[in-house]
N, CA, C and O atoms as a Tripos MOL2 file, in Angstrom:
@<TRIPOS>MOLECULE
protein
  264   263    66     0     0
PROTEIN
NO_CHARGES

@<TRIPOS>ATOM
      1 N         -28.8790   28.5960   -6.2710 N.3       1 UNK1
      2 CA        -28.1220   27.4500   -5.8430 C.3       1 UNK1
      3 C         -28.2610   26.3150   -6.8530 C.2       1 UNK1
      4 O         -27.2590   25.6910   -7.2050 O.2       1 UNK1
      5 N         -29.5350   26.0140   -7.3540 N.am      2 UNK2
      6 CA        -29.7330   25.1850   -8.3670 C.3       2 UNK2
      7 C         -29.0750   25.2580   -9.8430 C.2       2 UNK2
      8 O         -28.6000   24.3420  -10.5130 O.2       2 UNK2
      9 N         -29.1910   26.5910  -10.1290 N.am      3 UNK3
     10 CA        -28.5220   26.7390  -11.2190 C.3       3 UNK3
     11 C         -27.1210   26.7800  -11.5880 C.2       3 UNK3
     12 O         -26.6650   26.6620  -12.7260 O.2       3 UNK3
     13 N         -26.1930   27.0450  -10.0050 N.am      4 UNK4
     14 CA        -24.5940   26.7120  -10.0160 C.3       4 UNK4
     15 C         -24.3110   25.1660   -9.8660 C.2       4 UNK4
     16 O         -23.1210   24.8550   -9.8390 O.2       4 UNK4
     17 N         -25.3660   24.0250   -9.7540 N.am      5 UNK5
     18 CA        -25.0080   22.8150   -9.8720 C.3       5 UNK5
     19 C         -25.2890   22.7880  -11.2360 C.2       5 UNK5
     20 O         -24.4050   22.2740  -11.9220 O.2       5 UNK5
     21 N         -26.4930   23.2890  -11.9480 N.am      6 UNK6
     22 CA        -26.6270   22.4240  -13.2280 C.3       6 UNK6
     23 C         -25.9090   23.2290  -13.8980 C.2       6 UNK6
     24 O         -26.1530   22.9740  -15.0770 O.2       6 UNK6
     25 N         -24.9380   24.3040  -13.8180 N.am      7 UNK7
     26 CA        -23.8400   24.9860  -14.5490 C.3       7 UNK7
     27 C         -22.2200   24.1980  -14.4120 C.2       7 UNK7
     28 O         -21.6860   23.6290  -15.3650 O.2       7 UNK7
     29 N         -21.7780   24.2790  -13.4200 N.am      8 UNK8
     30 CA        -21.1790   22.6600  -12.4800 C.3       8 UNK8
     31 C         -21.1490   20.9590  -13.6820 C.2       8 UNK8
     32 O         -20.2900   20.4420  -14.3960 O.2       8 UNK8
     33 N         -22.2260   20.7120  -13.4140 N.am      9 UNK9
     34 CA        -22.9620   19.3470  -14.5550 C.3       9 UNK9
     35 C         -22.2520   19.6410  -15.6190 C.2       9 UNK9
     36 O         -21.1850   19.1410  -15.9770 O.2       9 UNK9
     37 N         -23.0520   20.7030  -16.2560 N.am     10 UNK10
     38 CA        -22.4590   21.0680  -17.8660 C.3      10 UNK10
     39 C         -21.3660   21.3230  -18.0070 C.2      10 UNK10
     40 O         -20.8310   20.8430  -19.0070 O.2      10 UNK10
     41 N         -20.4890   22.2300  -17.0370 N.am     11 UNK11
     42 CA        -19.1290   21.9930  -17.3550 C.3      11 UNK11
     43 C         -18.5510   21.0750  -17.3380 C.2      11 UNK11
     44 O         -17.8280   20.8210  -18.3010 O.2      11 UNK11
     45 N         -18.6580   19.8810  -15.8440 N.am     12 UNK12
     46 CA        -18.0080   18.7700  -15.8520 C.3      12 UNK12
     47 C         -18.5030   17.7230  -17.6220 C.2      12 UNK12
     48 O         -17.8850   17.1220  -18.5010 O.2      12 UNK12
     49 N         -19.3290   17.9160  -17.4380 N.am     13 UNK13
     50 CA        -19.9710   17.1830  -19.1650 C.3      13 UNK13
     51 C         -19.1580   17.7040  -20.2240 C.2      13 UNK13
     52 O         -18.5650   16.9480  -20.9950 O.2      13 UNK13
     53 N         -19.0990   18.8920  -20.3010 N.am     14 UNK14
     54 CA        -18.3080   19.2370  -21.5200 C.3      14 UNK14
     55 C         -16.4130   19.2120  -21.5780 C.2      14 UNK14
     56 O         -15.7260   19.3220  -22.5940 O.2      14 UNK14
     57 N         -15.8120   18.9890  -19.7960 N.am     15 UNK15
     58 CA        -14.7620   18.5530  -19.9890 C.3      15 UNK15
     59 C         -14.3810   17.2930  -20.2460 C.2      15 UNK15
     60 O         -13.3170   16.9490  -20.7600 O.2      15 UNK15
     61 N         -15.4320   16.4740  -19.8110 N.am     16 UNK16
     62 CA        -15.3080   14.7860  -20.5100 C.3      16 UNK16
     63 C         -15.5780   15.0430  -21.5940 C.2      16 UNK16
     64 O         -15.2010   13.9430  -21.9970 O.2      16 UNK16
     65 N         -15.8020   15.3700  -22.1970 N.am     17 UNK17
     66 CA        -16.1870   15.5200  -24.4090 C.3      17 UNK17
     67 C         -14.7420   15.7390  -24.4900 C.2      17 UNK17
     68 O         -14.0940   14.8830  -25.0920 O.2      17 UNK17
     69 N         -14.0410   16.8830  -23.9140 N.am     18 UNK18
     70 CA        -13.0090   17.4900  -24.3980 C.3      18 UNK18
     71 C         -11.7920   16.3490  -24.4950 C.2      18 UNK18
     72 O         -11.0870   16.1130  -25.4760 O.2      18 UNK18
     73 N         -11.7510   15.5000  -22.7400 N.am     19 UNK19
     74 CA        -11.1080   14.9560  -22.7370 C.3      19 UNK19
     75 C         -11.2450   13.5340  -23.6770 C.2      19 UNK19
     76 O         -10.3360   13.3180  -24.4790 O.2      19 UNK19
     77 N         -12.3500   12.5880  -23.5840 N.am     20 UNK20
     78 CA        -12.8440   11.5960  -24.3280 C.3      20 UNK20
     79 C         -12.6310   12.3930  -26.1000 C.2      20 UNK20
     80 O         -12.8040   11.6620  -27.0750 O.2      20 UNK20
     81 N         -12.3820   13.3870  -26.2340 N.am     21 UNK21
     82 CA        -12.2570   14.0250  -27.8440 C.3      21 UNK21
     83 C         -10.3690   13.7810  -27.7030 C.2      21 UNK21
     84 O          -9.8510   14.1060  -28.7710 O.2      21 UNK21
     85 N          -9.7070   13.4780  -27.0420 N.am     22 UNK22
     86 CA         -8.3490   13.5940  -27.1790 C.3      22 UNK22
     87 C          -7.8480   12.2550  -27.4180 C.2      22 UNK22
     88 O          -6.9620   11.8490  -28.1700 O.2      22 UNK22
     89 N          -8.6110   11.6680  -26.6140 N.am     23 UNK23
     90 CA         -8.4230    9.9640  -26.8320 C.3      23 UNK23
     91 C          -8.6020    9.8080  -27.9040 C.2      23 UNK23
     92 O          -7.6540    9.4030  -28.5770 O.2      23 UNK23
     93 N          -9.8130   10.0430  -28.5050 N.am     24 UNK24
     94 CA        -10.2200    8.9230  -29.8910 C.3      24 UNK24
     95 C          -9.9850   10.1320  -30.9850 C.2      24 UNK24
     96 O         -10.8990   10.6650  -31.6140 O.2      24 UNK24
     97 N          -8.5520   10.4740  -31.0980 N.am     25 UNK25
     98 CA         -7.9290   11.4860  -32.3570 C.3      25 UNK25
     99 C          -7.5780   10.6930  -33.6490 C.2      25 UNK25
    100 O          -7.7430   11.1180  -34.7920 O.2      25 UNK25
    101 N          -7.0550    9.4400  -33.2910 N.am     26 UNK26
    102 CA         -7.0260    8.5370  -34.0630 C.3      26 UNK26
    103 C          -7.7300    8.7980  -35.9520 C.2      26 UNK26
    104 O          -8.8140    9.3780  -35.8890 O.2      26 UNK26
    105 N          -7.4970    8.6250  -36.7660 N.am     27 UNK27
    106 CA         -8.0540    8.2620  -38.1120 C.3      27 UNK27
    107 C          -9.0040    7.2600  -38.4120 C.2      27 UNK27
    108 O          -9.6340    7.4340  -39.4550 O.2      27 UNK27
    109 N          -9.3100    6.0350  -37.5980 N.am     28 UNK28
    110 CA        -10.3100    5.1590  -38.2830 C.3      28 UNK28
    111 C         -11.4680    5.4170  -38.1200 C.2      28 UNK28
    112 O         -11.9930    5.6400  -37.0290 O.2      28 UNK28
    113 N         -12.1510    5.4160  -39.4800 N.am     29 UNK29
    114 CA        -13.4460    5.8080  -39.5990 C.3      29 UNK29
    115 C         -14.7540    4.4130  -39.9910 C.2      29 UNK29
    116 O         -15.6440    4.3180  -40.8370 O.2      29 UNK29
    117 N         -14.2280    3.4620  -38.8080 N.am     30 UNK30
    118 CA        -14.9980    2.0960  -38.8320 C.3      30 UNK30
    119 C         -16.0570    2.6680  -38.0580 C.2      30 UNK30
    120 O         -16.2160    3.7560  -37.5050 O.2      30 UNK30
    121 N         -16.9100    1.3530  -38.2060 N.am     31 UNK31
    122 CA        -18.3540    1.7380  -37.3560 C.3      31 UNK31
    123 C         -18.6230    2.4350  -35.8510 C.2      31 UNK31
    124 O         -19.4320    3.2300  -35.3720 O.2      31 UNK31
    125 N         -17.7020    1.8230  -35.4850 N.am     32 UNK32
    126 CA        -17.3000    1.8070  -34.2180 C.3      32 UNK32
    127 C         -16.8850    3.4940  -33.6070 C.2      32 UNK32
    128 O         -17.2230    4.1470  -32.6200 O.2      32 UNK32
    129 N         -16.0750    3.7100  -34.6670 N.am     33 UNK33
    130 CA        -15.4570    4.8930  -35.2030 C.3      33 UNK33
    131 C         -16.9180    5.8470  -34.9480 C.2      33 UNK33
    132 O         -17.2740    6.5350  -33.9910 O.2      33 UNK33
    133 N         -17.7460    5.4480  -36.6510 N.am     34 UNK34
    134 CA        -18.8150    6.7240  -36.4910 C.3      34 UNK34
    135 C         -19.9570    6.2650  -35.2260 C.2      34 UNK34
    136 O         -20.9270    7.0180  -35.1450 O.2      34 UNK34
    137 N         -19.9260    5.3670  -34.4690 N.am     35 UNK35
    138 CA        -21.0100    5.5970  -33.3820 C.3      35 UNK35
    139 C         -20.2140    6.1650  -32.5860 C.2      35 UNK35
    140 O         -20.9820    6.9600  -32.0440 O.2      35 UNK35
    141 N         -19.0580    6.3570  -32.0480 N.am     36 UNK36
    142 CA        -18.3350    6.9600  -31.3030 C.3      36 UNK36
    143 C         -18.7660    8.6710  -31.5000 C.2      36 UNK36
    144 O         -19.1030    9.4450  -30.6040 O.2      36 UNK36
    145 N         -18.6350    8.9430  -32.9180 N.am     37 UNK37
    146 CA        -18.7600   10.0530  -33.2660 C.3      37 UNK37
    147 C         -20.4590   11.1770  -32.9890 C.2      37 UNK37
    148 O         -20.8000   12.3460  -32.8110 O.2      37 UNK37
    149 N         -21.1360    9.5440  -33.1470 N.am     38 UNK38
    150 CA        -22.6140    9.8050  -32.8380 C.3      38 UNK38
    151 C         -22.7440   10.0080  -31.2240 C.2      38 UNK38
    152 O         -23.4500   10.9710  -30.9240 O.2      38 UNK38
    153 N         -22.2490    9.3530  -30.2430 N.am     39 UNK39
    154 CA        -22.3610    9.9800  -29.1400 C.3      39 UNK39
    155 C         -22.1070   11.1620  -28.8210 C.2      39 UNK39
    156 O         -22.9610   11.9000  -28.3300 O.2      39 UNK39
    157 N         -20.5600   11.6170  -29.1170 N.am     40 UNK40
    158 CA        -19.9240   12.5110  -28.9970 C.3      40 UNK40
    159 C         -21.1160   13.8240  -28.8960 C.2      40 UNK40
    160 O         -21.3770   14.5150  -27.9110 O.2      40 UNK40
    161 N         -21.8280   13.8930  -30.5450 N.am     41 UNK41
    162 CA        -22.4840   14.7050  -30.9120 C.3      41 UNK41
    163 C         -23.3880   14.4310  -29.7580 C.2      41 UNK41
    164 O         -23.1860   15.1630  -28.7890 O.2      41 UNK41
    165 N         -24.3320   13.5530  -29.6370 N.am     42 UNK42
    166 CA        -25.6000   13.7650  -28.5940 C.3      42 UNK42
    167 C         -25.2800   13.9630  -27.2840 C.2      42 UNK42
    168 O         -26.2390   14.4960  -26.7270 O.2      42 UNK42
    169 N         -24.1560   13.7330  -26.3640 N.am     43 UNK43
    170 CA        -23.7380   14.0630  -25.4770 C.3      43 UNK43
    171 C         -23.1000   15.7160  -25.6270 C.2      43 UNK43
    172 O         -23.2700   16.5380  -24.7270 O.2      43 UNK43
    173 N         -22.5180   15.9640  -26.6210 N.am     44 UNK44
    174 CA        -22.3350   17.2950  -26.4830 C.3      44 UNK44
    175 C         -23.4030   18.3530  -26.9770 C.2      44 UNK44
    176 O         -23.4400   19.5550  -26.7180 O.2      44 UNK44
    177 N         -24.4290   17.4510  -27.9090 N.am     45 UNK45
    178 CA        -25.8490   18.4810  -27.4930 C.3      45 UNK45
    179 C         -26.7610   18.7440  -25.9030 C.2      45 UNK45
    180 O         -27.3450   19.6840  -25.3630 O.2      45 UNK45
    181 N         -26.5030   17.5070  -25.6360 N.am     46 UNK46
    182 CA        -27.1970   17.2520  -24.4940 C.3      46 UNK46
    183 C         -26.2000   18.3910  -23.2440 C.2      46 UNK46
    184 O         -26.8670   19.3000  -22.7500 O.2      46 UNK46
    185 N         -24.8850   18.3010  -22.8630 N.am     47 UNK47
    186 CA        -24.2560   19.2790  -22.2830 C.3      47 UNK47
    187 C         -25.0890   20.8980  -22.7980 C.2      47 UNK47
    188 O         -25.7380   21.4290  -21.8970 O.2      47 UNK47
    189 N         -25.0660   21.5950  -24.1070 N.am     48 UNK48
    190 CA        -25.4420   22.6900  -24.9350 C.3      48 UNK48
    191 C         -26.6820   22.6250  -24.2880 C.2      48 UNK48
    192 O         -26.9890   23.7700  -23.9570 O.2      48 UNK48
    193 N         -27.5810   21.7710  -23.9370 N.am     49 UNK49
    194 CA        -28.8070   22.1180  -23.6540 C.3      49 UNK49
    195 C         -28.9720   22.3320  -21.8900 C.2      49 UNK49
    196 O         -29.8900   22.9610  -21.3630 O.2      49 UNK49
    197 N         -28.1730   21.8410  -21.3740 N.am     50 UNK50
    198 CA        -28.2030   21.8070  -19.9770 C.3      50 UNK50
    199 C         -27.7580   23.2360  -19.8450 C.2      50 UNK50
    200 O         -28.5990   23.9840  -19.3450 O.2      50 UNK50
    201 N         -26.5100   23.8130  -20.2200 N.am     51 UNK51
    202 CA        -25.9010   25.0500  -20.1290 C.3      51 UNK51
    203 C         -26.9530   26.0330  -20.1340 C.2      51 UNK51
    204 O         -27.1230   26.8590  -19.2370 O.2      51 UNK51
    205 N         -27.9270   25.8740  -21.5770 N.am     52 UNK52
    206 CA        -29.1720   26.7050  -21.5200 C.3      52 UNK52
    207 C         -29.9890   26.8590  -20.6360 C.2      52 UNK52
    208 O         -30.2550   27.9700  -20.1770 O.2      52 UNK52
    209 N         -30.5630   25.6980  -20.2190 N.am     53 UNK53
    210 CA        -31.1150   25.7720  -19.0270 C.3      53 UNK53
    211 C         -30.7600   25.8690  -17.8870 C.2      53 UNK53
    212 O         -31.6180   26.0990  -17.0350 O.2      53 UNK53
    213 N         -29.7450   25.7600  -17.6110 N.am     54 UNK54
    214 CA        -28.9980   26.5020  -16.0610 C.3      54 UNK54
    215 C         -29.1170   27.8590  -16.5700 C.2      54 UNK54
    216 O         -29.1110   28.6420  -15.6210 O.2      54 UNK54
    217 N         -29.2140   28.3870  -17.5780 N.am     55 UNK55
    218 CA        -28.6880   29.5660  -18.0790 C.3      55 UNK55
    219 C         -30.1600   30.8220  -17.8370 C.2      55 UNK55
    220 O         -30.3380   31.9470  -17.3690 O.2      55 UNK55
    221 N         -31.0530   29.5750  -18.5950 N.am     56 UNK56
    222 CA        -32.8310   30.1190  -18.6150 C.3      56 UNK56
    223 C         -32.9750   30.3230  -17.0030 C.2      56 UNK56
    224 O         -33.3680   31.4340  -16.6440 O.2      56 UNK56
    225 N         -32.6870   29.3330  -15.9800 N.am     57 UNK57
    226 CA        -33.3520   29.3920  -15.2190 C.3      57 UNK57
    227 C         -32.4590   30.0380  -13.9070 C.2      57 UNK57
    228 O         -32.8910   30.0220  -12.7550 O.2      57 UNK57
    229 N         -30.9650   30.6820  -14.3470 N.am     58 UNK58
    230 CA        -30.9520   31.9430  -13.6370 C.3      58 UNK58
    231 C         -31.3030   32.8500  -13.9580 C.2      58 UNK58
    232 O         -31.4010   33.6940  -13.0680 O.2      58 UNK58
    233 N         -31.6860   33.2500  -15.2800 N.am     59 UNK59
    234 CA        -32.5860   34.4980  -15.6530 C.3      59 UNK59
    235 C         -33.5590   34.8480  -15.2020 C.2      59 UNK59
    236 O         -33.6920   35.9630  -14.6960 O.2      59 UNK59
    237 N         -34.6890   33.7740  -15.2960 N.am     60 UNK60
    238 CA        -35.8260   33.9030  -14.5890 C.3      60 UNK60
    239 C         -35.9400   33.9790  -13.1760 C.2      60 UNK60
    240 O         -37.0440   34.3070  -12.7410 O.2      60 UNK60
    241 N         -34.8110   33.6870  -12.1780 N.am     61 UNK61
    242 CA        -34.8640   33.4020  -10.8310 C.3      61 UNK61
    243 C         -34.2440   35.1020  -10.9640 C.2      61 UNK61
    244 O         -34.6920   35.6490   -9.9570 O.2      61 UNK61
    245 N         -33.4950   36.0510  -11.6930 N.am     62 UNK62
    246 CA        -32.9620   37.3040  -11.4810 C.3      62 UNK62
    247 C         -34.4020   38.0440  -11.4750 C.2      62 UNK62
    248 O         -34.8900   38.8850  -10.7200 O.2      62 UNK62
    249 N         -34.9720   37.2500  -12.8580 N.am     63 UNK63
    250 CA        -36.2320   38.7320  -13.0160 C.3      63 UNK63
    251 C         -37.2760   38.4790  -11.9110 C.2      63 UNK63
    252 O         -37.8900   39.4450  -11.4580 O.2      63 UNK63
    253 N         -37.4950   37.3280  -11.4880 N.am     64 UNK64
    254 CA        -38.4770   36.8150   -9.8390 C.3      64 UNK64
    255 C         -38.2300   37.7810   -8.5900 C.2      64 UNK64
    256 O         -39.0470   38.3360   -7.8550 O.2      64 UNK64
    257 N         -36.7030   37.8010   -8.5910 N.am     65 UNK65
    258 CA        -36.2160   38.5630   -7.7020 C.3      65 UNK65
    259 C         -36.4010   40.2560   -8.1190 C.2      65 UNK65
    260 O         -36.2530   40.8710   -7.0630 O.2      65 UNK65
    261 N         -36.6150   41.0390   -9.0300 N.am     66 UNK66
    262 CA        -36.4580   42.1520   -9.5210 C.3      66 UNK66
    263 C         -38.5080   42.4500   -9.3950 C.2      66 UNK66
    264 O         -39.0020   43.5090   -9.7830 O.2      66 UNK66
@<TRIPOS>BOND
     1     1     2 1
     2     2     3 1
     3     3     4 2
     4     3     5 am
     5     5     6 1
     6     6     7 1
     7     7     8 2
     8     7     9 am
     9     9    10 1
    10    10    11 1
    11    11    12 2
    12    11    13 am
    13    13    14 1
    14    14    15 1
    15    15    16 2
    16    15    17 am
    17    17    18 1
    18    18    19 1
    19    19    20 2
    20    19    21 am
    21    21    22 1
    22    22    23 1
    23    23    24 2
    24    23    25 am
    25    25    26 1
    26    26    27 1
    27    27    28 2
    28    27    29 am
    29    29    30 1
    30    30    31 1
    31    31    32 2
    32    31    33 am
    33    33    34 1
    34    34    35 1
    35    35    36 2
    36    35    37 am
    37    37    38 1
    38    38    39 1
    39    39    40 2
    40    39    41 am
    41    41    42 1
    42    42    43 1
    43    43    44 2
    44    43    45 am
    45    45    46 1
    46    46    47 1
    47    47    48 2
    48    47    49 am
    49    49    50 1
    50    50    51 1
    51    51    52 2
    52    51    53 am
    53    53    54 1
    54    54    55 1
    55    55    56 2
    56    55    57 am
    57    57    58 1
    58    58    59 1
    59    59    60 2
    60    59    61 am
    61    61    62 1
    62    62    63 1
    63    63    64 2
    64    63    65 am
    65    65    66 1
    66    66    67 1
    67    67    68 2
    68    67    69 am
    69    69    70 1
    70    70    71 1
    71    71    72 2
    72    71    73 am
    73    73    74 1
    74    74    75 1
    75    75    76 2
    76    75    77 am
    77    77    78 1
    78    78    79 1
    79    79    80 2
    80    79    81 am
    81    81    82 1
    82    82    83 1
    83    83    84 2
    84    83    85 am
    85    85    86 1
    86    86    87 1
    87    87    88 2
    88    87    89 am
    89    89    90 1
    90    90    91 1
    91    91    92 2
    92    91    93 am
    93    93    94 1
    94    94    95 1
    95    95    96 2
    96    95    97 am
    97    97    98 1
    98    98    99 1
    99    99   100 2
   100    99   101 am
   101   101   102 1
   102   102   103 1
   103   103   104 2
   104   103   105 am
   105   105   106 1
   106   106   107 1
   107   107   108 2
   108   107   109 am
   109   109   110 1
   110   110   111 1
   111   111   112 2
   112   111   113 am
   113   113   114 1
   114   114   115 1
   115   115   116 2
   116   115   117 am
   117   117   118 1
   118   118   119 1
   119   119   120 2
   120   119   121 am
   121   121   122 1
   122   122   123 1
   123   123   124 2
   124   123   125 am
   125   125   126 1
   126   126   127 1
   127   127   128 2
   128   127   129 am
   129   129   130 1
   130   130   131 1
   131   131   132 2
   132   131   133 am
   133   133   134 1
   134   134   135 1
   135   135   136 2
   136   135   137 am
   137   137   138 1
   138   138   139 1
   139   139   140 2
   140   139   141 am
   141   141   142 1
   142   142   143 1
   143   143   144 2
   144   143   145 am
   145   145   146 1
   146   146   147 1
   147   147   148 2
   148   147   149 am
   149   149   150 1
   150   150   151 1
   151   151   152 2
   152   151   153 am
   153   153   154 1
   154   154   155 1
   155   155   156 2
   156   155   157 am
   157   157   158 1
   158   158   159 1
   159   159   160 2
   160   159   161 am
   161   161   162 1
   162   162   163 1
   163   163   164 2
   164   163   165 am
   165   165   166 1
   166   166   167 1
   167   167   168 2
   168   167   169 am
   169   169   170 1
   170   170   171 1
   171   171   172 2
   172   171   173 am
   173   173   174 1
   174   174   175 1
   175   175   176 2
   176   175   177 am
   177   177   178 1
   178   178   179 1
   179   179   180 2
   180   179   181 am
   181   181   182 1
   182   182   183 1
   183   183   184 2
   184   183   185 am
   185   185   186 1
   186   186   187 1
   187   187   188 2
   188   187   189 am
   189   189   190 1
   190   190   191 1
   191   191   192 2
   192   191   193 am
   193   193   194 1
   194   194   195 1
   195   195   196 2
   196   195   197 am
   197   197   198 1
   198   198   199 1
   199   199   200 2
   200   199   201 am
   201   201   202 1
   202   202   203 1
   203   203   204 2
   204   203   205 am
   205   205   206 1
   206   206   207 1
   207   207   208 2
   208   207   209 am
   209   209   210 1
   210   210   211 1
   211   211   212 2
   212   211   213 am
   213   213   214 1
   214   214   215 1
   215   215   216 2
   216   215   217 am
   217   217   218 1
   218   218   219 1
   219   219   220 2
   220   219   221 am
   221   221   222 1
   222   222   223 1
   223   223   224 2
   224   223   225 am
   225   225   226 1
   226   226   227 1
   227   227   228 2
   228   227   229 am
   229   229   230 1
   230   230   231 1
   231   231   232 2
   232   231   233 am
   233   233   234 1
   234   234   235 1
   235   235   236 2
   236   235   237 am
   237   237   238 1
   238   238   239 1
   239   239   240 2
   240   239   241 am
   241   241   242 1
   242   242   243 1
   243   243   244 2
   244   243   245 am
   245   245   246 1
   246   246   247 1
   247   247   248 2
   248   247   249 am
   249   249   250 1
   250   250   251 1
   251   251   252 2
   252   251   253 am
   253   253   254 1
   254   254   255 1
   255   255   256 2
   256   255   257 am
   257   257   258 1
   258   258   259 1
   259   259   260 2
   260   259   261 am
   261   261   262 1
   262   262   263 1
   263   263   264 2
@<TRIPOS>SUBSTRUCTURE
     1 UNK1         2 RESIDUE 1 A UNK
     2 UNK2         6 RESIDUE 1 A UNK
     3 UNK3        10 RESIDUE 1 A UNK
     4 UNK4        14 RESIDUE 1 A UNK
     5 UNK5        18 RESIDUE 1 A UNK
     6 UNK6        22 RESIDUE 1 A UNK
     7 UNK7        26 RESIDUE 1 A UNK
     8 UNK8        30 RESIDUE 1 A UNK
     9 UNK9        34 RESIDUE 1 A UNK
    10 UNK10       38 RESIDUE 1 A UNK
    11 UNK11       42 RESIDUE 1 A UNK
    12 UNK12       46 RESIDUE 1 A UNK
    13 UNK13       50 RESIDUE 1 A UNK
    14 UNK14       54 RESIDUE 1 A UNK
    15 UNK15       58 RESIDUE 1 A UNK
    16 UNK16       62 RESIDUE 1 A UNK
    17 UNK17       66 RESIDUE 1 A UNK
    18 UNK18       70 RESIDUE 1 A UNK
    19 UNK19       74 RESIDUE 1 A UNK
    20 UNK20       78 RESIDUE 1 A UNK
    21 UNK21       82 RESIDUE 1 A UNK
    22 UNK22       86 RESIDUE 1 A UNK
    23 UNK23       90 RESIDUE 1 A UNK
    24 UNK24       94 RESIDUE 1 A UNK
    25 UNK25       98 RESIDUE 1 A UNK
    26 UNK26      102 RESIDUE 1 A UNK
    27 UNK27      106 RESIDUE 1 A UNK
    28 UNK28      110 RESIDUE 1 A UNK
    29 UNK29      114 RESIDUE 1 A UNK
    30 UNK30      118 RESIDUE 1 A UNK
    31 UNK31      122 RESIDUE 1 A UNK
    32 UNK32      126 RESIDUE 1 A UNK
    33 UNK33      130 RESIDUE 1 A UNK
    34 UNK34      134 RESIDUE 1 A UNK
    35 UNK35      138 RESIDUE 1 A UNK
    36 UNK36      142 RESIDUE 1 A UNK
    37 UNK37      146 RESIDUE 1 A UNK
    38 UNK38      150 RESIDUE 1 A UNK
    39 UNK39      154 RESIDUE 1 A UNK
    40 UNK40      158 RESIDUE 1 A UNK
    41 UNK41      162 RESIDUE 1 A UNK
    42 UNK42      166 RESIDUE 1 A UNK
    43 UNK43      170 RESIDUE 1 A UNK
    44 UNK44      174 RESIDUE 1 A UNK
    45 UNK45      178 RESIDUE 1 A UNK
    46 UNK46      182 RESIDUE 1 A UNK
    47 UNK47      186 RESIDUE 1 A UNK
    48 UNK48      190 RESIDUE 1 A UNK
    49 UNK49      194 RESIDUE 1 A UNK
    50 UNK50      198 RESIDUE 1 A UNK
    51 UNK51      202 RESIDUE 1 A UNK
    52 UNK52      206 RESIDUE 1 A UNK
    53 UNK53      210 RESIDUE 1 A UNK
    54 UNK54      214 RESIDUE 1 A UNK
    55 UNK55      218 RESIDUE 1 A UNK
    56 UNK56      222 RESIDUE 1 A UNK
    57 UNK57      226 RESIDUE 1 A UNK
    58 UNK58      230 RESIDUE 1 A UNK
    59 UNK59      234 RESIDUE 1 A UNK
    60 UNK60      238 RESIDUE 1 A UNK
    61 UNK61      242 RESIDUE 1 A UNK
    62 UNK62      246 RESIDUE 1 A UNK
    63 UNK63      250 RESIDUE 1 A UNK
    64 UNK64      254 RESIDUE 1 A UNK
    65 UNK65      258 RESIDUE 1 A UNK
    66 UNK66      262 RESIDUE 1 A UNK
């Protein structure tokens, strides 16, 4: 049950990247610009890492059960 919310999380997380990535398609590469770009990245690591761990911790809840 835990792991279909934090699978849930990460998807909803990674469709805001997708969508917030459509907005700012734009060309300017002002500051503003590359911290934009710097979130992007740590929020879409941060999604990549959640996925894993929803991911780790239905594995381990399969082999608990086995």
């Amino acid at each position: 049950m835990r792991t279909d919310l934090l699978k849930k999380m990460a998807m909803a997380m990674l469709l805001g990247l997708m969508a917030f990535g459509v907005v700012a398609c734009d060309n300017d590469d002002g500051p503003a610009e590359q911290a934009g770009e710097s979130v992007d990245d740590a929020v879409d690591d941060a999604g990549d890492a959640m996925e894993d761990t929803g991911e780790n911790i239905q594995e381990e809840a399969e082999e608990a059960q086995n």
